[in-house]
The first five atom37 places (N, CA, C, CB, O) and aatype in JSON, in Angstrom:
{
  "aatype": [20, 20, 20, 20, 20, 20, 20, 20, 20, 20, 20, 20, 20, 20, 20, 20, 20, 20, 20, 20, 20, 20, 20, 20, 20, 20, 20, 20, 20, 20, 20, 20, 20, 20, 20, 20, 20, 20, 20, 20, 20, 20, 20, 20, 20, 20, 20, 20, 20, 20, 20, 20, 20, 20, 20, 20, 20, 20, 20, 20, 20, 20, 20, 20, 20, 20, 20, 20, 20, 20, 20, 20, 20, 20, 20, 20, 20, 20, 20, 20, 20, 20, 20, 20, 20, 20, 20, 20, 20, 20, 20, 20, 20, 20, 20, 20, 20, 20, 20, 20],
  "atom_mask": [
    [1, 1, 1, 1, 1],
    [1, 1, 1, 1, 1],
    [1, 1, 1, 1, 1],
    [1, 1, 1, 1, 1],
    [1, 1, 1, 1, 1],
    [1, 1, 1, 1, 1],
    [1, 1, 1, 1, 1],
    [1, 1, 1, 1, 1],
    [1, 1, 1, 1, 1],
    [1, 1, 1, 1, 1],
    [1, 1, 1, 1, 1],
    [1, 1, 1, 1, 1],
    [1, 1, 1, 1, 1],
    [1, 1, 1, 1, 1],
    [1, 1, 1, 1, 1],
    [1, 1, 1, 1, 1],
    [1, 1, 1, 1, 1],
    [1, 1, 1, 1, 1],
    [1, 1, 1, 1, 1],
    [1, 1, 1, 1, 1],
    [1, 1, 1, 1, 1],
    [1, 1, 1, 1, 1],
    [1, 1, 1, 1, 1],
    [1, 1, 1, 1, 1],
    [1, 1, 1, 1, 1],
    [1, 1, 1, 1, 1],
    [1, 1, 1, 1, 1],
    [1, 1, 1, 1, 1],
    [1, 1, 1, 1, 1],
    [1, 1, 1, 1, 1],
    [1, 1, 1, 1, 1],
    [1, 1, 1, 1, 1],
    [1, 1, 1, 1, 1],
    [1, 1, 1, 1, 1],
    [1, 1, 1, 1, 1],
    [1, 1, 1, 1, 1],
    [1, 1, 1, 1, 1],
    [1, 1, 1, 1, 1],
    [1, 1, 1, 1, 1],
    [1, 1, 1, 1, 1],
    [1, 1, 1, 1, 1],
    [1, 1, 1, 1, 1],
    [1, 1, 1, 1, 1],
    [1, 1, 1, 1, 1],
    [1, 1, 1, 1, 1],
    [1, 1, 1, 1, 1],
    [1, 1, 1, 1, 1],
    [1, 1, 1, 1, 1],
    [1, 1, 1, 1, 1],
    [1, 1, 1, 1, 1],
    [1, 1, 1, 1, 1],
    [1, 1, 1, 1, 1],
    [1, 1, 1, 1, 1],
    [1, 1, 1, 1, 1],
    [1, 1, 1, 1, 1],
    [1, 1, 1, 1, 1],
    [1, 1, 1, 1, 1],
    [1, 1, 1, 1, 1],
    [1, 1, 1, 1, 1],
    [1, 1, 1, 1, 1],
    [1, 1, 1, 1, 1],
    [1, 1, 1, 1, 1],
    [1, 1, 1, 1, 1],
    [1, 1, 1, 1, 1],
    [1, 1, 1, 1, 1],
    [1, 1, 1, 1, 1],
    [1, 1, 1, 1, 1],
    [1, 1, 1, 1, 1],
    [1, 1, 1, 1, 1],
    [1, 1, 1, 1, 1],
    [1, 1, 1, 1, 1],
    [1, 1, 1, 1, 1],
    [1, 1, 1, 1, 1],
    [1, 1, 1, 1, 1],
    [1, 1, 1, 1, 1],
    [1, 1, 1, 1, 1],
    [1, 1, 1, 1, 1],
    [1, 1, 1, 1, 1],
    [1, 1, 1, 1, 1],
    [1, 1, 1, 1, 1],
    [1, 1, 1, 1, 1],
    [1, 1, 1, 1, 1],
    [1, 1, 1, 1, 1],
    [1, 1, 1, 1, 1],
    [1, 1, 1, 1, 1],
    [1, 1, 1, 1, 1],
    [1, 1, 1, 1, 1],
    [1, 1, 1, 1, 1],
    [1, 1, 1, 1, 1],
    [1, 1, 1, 1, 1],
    [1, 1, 1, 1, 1],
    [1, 1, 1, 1, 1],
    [1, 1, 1, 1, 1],
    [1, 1, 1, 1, 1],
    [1, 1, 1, 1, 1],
    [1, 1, 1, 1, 1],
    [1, 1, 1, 1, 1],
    [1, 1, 1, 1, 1],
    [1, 1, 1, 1, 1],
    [1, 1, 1, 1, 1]
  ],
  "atom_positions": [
    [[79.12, 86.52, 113.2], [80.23, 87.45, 113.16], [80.08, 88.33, 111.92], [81.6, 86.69, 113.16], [79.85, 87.93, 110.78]],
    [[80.2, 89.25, 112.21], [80.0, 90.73, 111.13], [81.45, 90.49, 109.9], [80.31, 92.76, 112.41], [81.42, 91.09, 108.83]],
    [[82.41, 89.75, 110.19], [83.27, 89.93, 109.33], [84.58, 90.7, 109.81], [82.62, 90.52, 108.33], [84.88, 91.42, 110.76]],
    [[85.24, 90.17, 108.66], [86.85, 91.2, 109.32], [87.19, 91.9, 107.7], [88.82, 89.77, 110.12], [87.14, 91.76, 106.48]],
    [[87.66, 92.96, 109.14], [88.49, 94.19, 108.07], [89.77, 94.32, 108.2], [88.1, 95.67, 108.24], [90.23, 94.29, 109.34]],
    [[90.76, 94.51, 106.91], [92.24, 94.38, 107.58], [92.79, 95.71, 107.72], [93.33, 93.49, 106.69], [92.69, 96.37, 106.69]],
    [[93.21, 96.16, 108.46], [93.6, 97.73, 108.43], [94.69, 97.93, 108.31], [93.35, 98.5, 109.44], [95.3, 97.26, 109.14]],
    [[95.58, 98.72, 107.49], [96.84, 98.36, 107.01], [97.5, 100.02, 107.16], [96.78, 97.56, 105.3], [96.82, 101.04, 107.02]],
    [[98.78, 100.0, 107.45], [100.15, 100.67, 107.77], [100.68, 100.65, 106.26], [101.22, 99.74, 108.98], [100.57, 99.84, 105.34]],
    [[101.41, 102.15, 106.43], [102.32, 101.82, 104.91], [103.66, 102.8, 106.06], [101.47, 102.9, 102.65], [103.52, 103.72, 106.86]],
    [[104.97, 101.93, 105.53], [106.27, 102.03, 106.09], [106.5, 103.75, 105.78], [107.44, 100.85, 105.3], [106.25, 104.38, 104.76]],
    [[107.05, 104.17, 107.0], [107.02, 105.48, 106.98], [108.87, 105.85, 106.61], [106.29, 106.04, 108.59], [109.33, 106.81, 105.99]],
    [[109.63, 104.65, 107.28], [111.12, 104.75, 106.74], [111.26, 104.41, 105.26], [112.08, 103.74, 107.54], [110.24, 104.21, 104.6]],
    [[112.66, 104.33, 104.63], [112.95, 103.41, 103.79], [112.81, 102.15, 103.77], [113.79, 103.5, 103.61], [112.84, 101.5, 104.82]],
    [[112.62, 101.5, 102.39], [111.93, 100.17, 102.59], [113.18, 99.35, 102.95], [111.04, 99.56, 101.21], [114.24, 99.68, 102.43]],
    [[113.14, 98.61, 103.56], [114.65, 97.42, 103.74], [115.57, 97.19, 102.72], [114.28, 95.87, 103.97], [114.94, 96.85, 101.71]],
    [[117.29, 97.24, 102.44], [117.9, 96.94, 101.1], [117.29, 95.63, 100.94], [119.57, 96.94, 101.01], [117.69, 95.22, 99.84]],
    [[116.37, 94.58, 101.58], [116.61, 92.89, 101.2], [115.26, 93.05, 100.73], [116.98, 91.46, 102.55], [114.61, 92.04, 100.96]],
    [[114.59, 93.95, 100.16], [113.11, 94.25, 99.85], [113.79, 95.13, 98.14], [112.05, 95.54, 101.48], [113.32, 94.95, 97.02]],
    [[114.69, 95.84, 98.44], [115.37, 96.49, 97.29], [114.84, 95.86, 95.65], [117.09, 96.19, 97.56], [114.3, 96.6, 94.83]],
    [[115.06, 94.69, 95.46], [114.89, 93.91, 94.4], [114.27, 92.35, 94.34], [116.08, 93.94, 93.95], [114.3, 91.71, 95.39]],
    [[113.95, 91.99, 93.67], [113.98, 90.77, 93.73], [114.36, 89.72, 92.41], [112.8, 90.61, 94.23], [114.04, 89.79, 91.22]],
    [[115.2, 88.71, 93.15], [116.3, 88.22, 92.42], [115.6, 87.57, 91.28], [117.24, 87.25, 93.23], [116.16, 87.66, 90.19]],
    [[113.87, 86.62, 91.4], [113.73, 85.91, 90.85], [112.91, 86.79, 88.98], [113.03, 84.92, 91.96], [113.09, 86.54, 87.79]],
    [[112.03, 87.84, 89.75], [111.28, 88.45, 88.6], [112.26, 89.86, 88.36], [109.46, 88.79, 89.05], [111.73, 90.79, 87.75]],
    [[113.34, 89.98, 88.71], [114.07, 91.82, 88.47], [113.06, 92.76, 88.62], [114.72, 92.28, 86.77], [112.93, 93.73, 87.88]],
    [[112.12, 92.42, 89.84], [111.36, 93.68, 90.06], [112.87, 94.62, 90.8], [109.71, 93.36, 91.3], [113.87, 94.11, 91.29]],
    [[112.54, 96.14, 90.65], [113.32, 96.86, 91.46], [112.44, 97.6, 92.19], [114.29, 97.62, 90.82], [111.44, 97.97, 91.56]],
    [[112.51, 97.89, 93.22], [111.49, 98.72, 94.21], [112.01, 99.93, 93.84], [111.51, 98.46, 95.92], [113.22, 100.11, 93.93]],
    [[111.1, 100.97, 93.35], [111.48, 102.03, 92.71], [111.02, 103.17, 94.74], [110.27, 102.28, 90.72], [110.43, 103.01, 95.81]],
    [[111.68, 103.97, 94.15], [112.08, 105.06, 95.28], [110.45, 105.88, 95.44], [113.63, 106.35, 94.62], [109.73, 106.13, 94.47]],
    [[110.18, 106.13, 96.62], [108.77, 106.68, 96.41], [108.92, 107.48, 97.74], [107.36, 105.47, 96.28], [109.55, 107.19, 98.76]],
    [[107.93, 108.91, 97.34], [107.63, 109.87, 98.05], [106.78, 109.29, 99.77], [106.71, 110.79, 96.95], [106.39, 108.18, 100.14]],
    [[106.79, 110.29, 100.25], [105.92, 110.34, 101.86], [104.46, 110.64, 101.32], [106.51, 111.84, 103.19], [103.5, 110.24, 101.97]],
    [[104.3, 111.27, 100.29], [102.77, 111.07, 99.13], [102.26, 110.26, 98.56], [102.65, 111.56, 98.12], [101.09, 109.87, 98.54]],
    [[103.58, 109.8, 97.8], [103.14, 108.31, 97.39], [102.62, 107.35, 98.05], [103.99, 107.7, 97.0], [101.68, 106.69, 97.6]],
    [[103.24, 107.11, 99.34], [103.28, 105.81, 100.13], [101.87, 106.33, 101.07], [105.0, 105.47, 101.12], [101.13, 105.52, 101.63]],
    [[101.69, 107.76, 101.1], [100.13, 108.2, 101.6], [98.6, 107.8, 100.76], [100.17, 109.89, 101.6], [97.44, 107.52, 101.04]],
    [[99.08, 107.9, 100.09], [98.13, 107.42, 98.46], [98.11, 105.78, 98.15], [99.07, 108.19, 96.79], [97.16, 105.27, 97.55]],
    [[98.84, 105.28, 98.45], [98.92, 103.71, 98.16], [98.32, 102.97, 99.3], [100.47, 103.18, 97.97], [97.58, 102.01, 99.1]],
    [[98.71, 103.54, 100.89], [98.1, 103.5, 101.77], [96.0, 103.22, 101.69], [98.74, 104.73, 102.26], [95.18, 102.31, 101.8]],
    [[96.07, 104.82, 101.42], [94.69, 104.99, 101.34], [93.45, 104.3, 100.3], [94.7, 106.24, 101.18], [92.28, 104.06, 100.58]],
    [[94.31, 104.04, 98.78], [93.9, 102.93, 98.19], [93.48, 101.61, 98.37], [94.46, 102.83, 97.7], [92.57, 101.04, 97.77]],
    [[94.48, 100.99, 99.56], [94.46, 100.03, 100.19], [92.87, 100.11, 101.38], [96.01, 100.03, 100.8], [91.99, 99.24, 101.35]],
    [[92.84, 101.09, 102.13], [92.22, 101.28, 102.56], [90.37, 101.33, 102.18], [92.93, 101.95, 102.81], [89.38, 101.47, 102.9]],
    [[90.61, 101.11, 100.5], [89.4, 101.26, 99.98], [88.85, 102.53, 99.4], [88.66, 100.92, 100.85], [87.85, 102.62, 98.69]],
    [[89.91, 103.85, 99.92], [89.26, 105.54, 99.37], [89.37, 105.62, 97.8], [90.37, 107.08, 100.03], [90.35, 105.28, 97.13]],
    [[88.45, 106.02, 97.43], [87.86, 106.75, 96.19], [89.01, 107.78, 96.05], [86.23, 107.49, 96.41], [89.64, 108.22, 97.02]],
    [[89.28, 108.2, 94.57], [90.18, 109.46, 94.09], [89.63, 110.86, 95.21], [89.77, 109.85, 92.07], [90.25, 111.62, 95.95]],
    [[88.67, 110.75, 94.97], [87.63, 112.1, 95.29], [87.99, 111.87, 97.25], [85.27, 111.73, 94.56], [87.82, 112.69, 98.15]],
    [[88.29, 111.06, 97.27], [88.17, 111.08, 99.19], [89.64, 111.16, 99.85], [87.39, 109.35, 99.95], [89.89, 111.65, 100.95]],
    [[90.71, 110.48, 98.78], [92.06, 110.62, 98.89], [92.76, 111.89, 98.62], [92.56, 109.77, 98.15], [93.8, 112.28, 99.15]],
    [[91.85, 112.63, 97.5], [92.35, 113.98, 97.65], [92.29, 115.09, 98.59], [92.03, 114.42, 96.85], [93.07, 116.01, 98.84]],
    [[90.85, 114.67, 99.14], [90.27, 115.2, 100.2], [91.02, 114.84, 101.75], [88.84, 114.71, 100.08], [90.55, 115.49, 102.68]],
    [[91.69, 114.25, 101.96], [92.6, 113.35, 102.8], [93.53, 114.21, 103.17], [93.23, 112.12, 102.13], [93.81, 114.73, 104.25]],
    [[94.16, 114.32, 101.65], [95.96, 114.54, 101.64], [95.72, 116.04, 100.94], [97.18, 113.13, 100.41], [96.39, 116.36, 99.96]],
    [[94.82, 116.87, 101.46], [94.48, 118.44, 100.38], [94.83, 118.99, 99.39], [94.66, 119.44, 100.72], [95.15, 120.17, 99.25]],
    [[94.77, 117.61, 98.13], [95.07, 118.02, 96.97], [93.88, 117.96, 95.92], [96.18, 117.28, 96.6], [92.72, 117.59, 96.11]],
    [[94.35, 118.33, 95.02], [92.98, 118.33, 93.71], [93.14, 117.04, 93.5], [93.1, 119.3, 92.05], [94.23, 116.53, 93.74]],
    [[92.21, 116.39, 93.08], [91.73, 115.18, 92.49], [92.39, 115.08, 91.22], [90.24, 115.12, 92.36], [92.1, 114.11, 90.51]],
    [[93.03, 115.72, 90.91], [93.5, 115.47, 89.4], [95.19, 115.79, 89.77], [92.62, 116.74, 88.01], [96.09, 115.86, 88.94]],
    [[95.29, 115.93, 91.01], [96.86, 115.81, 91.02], [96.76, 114.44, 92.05], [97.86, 117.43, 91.71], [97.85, 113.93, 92.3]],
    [[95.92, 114.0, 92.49], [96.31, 112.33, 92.82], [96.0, 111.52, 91.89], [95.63, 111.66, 93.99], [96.64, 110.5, 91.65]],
    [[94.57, 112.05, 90.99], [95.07, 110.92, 89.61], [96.54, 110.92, 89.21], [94.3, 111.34, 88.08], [96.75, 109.76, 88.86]],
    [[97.49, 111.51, 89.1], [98.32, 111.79, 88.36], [99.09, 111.37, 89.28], [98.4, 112.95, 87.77], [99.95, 110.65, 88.78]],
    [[99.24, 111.49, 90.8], [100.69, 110.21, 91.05], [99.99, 108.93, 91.4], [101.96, 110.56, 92.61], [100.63, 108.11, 92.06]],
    [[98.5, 108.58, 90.96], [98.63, 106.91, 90.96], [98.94, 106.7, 89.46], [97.08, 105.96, 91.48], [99.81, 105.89, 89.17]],
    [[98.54, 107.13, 88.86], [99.36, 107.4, 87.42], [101.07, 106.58, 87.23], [99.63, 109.36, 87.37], [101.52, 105.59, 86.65]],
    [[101.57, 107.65, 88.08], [102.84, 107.62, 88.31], [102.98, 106.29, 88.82], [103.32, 108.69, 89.16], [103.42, 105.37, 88.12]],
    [[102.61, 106.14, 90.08], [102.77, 104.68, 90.57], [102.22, 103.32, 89.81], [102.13, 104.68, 91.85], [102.69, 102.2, 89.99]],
    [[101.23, 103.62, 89.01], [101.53, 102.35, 87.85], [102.67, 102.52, 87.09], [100.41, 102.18, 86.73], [103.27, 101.45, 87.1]],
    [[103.16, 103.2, 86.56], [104.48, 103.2, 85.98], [105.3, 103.34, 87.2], [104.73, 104.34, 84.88], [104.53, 104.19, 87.65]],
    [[105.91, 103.28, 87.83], [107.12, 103.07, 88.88], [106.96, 101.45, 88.97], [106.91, 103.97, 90.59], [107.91, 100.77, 88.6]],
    [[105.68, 100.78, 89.5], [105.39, 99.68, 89.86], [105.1, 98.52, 88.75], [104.43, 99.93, 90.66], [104.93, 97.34, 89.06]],
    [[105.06, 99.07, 87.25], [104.9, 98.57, 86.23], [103.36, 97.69, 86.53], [106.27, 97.82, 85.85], [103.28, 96.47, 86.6]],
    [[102.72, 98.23, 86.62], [100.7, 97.88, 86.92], [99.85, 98.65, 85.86], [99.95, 98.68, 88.75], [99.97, 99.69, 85.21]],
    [[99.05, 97.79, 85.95], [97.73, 98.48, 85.18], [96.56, 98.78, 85.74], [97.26, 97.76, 84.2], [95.56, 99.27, 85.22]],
    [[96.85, 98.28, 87.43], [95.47, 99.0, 87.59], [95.32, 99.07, 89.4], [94.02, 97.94, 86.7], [96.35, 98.51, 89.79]],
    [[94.74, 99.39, 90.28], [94.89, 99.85, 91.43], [94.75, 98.4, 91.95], [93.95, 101.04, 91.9], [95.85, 98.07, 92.39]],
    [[94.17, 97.76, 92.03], [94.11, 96.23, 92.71], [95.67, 95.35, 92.65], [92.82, 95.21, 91.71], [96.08, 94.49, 93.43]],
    [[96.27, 95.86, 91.55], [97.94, 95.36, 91.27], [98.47, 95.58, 92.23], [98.85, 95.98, 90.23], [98.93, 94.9, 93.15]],
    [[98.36, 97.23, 91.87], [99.26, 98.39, 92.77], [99.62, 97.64, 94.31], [98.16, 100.08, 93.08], [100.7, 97.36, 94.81]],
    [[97.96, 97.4, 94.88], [98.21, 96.95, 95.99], [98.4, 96.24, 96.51], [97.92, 97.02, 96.38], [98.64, 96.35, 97.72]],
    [[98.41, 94.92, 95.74], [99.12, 93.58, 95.45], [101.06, 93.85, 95.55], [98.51, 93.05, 93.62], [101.76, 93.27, 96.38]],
    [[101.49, 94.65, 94.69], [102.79, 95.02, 94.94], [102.96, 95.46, 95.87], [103.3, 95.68, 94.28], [103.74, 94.69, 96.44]],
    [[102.81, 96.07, 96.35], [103.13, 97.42, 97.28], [103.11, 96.29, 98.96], [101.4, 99.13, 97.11], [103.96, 96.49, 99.83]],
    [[102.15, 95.32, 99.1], [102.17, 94.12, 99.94], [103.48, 93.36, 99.57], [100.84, 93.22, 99.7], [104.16, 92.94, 100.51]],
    [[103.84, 93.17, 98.43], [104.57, 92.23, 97.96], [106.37, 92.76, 98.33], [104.06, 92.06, 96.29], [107.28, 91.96, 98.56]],
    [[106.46, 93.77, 98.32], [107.16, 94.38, 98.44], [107.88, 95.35, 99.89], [106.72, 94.75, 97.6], [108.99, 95.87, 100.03]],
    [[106.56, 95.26, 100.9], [106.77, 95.8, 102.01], [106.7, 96.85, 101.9], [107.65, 95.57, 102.54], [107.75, 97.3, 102.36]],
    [[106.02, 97.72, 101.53], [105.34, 99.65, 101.2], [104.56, 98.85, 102.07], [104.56, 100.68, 99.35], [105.21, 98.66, 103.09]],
    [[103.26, 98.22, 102.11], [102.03, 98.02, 102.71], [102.32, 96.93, 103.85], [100.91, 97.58, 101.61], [103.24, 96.21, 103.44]],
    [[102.0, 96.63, 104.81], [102.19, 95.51, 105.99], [100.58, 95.75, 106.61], [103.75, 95.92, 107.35], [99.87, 96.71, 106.93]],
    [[100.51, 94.27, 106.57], [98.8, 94.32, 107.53], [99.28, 94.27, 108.74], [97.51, 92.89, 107.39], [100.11, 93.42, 109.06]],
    [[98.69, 95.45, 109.82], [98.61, 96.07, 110.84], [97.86, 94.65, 111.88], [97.74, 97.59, 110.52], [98.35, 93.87, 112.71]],
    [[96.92, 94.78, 111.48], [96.02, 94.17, 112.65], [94.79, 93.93, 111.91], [95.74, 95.17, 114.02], [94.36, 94.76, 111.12]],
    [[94.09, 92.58, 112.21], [92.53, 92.49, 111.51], [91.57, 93.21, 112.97], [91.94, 90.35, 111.02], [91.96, 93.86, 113.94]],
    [[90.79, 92.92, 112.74], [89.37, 93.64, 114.07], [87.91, 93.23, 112.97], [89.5, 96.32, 114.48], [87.57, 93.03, 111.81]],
    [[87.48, 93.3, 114.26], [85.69, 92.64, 113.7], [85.15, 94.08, 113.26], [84.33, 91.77, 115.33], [85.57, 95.02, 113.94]],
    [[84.21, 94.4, 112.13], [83.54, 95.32, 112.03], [82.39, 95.14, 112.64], [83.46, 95.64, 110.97], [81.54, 96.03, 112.64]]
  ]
}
């Protein structure tokens, strides 16, 4: 077997109020754009700065700048977090695995 890939959805509504916070660490799910949640998506997905900009037709230096942003919203230091939260939180839901 070649292996599995997980292919993942990011919530196109608002995230659920029972996702809002959480009681035990005071994370607060901070409010995020239809860009944002396009960008966190595609991270997940494995894209490079250079391929995400190319994606969503922006300069590469204006998606550095809202994953930027999204480490500070998400309080992270680094894109592997990001997407650790963003799962944790319900922005990201695994879709479906499939064999490559």
């Amino acid at each position: 077997m070649a292996g599995l890939k997980l292919a993942v959805d990011f919530c196109s509504e608002e995230v659920p109020s029972r996702l809002r916070s959480c009681g035990r660490c005071g994370f607060v799910m901070p409010s995020l754009s239809k860009q944002e949640r396009a960008i966190i998506a595609r991270l997940a997905d494995g894209l490079q700065t250079k391929e995400i900009a190319h994606d969503i037709e922006r300069s590469k230096a204006t998606v550095e700048g809202y994953i930027r942003l999204l480490f500070v919203k998400f309080n992270v230091q680094n894109r592997a977090h990001l997407i650790a939260m963003a799962y944790d939180v319900g922005v990201l839901t695994p879709r479906h695995y499939h064999e490559t």
